[in-house]
N, C-alpha and C positions, 0 to 999 in steps of 0.2 A: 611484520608479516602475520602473528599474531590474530590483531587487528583486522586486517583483510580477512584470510581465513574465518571469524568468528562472523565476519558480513557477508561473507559467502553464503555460510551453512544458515544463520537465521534467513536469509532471503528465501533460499533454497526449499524451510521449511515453511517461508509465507508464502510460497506461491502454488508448491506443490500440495500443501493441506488446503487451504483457502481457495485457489481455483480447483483444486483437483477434486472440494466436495463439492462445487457449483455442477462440474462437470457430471460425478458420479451421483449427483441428486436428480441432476438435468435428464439422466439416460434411463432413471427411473422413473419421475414423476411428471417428464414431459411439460412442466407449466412452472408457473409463479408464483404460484400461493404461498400462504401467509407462513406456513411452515417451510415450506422451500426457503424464502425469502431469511425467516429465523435463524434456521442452521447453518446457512450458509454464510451470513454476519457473523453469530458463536465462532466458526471455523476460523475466519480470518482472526478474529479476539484472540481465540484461544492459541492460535499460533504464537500472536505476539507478545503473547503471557508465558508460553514456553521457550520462545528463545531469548527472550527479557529476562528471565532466571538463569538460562542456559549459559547462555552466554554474554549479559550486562556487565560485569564486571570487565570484560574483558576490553570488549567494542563500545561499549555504551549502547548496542543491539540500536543502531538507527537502523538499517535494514531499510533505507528510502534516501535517495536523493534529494527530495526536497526535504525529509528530514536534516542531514548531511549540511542543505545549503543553510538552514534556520540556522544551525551551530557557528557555520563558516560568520554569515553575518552578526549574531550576538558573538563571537570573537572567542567559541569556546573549543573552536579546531581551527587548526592550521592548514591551506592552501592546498599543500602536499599532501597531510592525509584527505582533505574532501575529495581531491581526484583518486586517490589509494580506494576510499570507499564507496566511491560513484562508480567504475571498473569493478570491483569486488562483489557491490549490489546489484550489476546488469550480469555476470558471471554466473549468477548465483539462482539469479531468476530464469536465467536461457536454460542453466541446470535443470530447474524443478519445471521447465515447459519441455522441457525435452524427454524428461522420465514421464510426464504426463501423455506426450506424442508416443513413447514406447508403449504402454500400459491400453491408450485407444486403440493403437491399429493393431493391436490383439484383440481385441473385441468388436463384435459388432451391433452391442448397444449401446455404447460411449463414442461423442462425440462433439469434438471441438475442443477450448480449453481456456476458457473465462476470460475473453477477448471483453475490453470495453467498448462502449460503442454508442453513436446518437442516430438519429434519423430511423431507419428500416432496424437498428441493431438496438434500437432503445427499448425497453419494455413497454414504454408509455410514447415511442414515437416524439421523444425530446428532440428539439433543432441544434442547432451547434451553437447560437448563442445559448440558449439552456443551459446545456450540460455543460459548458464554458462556465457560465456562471456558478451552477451546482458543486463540479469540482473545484473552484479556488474557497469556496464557501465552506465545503464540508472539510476542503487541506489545512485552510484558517484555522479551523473549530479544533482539528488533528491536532494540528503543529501547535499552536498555541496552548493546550495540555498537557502536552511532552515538556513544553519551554517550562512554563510553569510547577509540573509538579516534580521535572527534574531540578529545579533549582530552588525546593525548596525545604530545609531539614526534614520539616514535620512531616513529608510525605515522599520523601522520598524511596524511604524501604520498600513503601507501598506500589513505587512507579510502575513497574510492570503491570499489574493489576490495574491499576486505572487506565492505564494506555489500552491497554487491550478491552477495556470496557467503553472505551474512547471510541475506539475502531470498531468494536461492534455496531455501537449507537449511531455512527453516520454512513454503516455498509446497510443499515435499517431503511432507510430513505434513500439511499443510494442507489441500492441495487435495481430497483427498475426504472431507473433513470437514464442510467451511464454504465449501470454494472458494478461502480463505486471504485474508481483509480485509487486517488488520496498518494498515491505513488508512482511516480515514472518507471523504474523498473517492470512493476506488478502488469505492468499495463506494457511494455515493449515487448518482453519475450512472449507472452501468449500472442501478440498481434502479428509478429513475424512467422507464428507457427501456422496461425489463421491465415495470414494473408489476405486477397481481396480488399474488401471496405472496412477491415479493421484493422487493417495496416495502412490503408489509407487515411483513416482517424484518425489514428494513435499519435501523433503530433498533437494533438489538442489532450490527449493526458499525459504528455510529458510538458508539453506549458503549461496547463491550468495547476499541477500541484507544485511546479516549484514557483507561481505569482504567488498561491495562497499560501506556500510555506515561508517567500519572503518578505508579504504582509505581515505573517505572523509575529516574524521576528524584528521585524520593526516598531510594531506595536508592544509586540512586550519589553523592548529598550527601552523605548517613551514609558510605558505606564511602570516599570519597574527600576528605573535610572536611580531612584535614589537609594536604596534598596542595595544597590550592586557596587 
């Protein structure tokens, strides 16, 4: 329980730091610019550099289902915890979308709460193959850095820091494409709070990161097999 627990609260704190400064950037600066865009990538990094130190030791802070699923496939969790964490990850994001729901309808210059999204909800008017694409691409690029620089001595002390520098660099290009999933949790509970056409969406970022997450892990069995 442990375990769950530690994938609650990291989620909890990626969704409600990460979407909660798209949101309170959004209420202030009304646009997309290169600075909006900036902090609002940091935000999500710097989450997952904080609960990486937070709480790694304990969970291994995946804090993502297609995380979660890379692990199941490279054989490095077991069945019953990836459901324990998949439940504990969606728990944990309804969490930080629900303190996000409390904190806007106190106000009335904040609104919404970093719903992904293509078509009318894209920055750039991406289609659904697009951002289909986008997201297994940039999940790929994710997951395959976690696989790697968690499983490798020399860099592993460092993991949280690179991950979260990982995650910055694909919410960079991301974000006005899709908004930048990379995660099915991150991406359900804000769409059920939205509702409309980004609940409608949100099937397509809960497929596209668990295909790119288990590309990932496919590709790094094949390319690191001997290795292991």
């Amino acid at each position: 329980m442990k375990k769950y627990l530690a994938e609650f609260i990291g989620t909890f704190v990626l969704v409600f730091f990460g979407c909660g400064t798209a949101v309170v950037l959004g209420g202030f600066t009304g646009g997309m610019g290169s600075g909006f865009l900036g902090v609002v990538a940091m935000a999500f990094g710097l989450a997952i550099v904080a609960a990486a130190y937070a709480i790694g030791d304990i969970s291994g802070c995946h804090v993502n289902p297609a995380v979660s699923l890379s692990m199941l496939i490279t054989g490095r969790m077991n069945l019953n915890d990836f459901i324990g964490y998949v439940i504990a990850q969606v728990l944990g994001a309804l969490a930080g979308s629900g303190v996000l729901y409390f904190i806007t309808s106190a106000s009335q210059g904040l609104r919404g709460f970093g719903a992904n999204g293509y078509g009318e909800l894209s920055g750039v008017g991406l289609n659904m193959i697009g951002a289909l694409a986008v997201e297994v691409i940039l999940t790929f690029v994710f997951i395959m850095t976690i696989l790697r620089v968690t499983d490798n001595e020399k860099t592993s002390h460092m993991a949280g820091l690179i991950i979260g520098l990982t995650l910055t660099f694909v919410h960079i290009i991301g974000i006005p494409l899709t908004g930048t999933s990379v995660n099915p949790a991150r991406s359900l509970a804000p769409a059920i709070f939205t509702g409309g056409a980004a609940l409608s969406q949100v099937w397509l970022f809960i497929l596209a990161p668990l295909v790119g997450g288990a590309i990932a892990a496919f590709v790094h069995k094949y390319l690191y097999s001997t290795e292991q």
